[in-house]
C-alpha positions as CSV (number, residue, x, y, z in Angstrom):
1,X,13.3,31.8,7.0
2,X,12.5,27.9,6.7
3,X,12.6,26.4,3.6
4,X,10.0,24.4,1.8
5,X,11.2,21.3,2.7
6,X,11.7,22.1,6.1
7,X,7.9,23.5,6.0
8,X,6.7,20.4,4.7
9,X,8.5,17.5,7.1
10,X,6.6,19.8,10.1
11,X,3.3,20.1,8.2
12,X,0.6,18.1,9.8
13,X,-0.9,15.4,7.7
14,X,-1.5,17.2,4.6
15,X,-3.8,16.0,3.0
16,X,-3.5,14.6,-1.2
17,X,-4.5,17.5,-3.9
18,X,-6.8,14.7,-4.9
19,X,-7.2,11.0,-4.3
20,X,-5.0,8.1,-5.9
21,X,-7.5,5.8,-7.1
22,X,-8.5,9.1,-9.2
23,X,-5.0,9.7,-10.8
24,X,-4.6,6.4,-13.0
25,X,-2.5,6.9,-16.1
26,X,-2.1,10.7,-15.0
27,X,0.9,10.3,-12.7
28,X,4.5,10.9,-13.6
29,X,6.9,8.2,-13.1
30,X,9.8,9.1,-10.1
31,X,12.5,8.9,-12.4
32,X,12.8,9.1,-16.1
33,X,14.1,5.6,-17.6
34,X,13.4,3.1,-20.0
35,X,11.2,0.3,-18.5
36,X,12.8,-3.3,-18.3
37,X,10.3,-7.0,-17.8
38,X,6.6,-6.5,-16.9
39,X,4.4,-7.2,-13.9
40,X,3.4,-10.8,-13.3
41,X,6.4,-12.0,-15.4
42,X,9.0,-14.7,-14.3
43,X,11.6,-12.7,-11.9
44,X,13.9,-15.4,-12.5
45,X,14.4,-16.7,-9.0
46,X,11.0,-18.9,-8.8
47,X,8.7,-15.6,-8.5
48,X,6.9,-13.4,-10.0
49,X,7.7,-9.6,-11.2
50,X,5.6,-7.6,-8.1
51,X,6.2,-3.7,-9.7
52,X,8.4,-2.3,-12.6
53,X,12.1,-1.6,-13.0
54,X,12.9,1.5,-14.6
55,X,16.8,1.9,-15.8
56,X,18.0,5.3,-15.4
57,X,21.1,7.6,-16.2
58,X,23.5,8.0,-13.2
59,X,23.0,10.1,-10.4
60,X,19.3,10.6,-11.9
61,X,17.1,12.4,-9.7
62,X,14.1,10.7,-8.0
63,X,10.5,12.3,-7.2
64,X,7.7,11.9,-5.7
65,X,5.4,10.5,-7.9
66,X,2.2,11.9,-5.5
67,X,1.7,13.1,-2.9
68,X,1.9,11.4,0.7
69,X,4.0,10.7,3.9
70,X,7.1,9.5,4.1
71,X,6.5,5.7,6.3
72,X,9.6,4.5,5.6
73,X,13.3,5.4,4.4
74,X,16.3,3.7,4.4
75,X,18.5,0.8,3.3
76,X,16.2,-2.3,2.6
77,X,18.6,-6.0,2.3
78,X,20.4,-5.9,-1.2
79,X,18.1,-3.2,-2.8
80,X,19.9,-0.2,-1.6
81,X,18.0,2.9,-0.3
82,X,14.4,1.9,-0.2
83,X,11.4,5.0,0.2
84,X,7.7,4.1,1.4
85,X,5.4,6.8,0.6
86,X,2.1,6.2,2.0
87,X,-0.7,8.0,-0.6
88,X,-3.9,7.5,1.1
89,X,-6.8,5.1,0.6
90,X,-4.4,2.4,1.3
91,X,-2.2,2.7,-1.6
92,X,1.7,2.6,-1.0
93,X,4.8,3.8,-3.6
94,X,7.6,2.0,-2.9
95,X,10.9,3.3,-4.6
96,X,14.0,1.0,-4.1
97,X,17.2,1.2,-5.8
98,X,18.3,4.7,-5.1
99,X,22.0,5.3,-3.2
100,X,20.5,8.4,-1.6
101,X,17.1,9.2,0.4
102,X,16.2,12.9,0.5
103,X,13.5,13.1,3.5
104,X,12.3,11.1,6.8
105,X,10.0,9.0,8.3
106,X,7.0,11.4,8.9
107,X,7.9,14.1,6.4
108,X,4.7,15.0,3.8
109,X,6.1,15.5,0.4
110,X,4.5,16.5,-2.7
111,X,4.1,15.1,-6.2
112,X,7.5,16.4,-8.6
113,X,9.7,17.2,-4.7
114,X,12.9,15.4,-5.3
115,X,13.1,12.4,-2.7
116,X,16.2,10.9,-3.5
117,X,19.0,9.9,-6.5
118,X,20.5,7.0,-8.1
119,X,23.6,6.2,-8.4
120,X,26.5,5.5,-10.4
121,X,26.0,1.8,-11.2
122,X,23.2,-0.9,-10.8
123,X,22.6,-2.2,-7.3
124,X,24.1,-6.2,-6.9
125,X,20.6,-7.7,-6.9
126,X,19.9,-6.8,-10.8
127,X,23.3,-6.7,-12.0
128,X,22.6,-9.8,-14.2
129,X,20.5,-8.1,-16.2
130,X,22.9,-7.2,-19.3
131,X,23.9,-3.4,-18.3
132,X,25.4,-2.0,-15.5
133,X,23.0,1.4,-15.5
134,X,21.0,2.4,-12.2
135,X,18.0,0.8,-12.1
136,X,14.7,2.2,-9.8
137,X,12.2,-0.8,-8.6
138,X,9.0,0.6,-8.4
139,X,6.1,-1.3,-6.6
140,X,1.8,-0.2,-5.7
141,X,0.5,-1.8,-3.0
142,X,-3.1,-1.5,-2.0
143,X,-3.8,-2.5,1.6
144,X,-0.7,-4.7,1.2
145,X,-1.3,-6.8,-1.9
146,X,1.0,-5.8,-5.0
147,X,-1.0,-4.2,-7.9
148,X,0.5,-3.4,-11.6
149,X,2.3,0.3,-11.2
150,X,2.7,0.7,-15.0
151,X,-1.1,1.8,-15.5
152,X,-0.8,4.5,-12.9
153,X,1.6,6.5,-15.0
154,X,1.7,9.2,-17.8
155,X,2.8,6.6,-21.0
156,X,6.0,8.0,-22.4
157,X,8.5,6.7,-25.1
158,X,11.0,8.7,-24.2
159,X,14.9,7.0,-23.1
160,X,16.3,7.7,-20.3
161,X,18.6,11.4,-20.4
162,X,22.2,11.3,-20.6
């Protein structure tokens, strides 16, 4: 018997339970953590902040915050394993940060199906920021252009487990 997840990477472009432009402030962040710098804010390097950085436990589980289609997954420069999940109406998740990708180009996952982990220590690329915790980048795009993630999601003052 095939399992869900084997079920779901053949599934033919399922379709979203309902549309992302819909779901602001009712979506559940990938990865519980506490939330470090803001959108628009000086990244340090000359930039600005293009999505949010949440610092998690080790070996924290990643999920998908919606669902969509896998469009990319793999390493990505200095930011470790990076996941594109394409959620319709032009809207892309993009999850970097994580030392493990659970799924593959094509595969239709569903909001809460675990897509990946972190790992032990901060990626290189943000060890500078004071701790040496995991840390997941998350960044909305719309038709390509960065938009603020943090008013998508479910607020929570909760810390990070563990």
């Amino acid at each position: 018997t095939p399992t869900g997840r084997q079920i779901a990477a053949v599934a033919p472009n399922l379709a979203p339970s309902h549309l992302f432009s819909a779901s602001r402030g009712l979506i559940r962040p990938p990865v519980e953590g506490v939330a470090l710098g803001r959108y628009g804010t000086d990244d340090g390097v000359g930039g600005t902040v293009q999505g949010l950085t949440l610092e998690t436990r080790p070996e924290a589980p990643v999920t998908a915050p919606f669902d969509g289609r896998i469009a990319f997954a793999g390493p990505f420069r200095r930011y470790g394993q990076l996941l594109i999940l394409e959620v319709g109406e032009g809207y892309h998740l993009l999850l970097a940060g994580m030392t493990r990708i659970d799924g593959i180009v094509g595969q239709n996952v569903l909001a809460g199906e675990p897509v990946g982990a972190m790992g032990l220590t901060r990626s290189e690329e943000s060890s500078n920021a004071g701790s040496d915790k995991p840390a997941l980048y998350i960044e909305l795009r719309r038709n390509g252009t960065p938009v603020d993630p943090r008013p998508w999601f479910v607020a929570s003052d909760r810390k990070a487990r563990g």
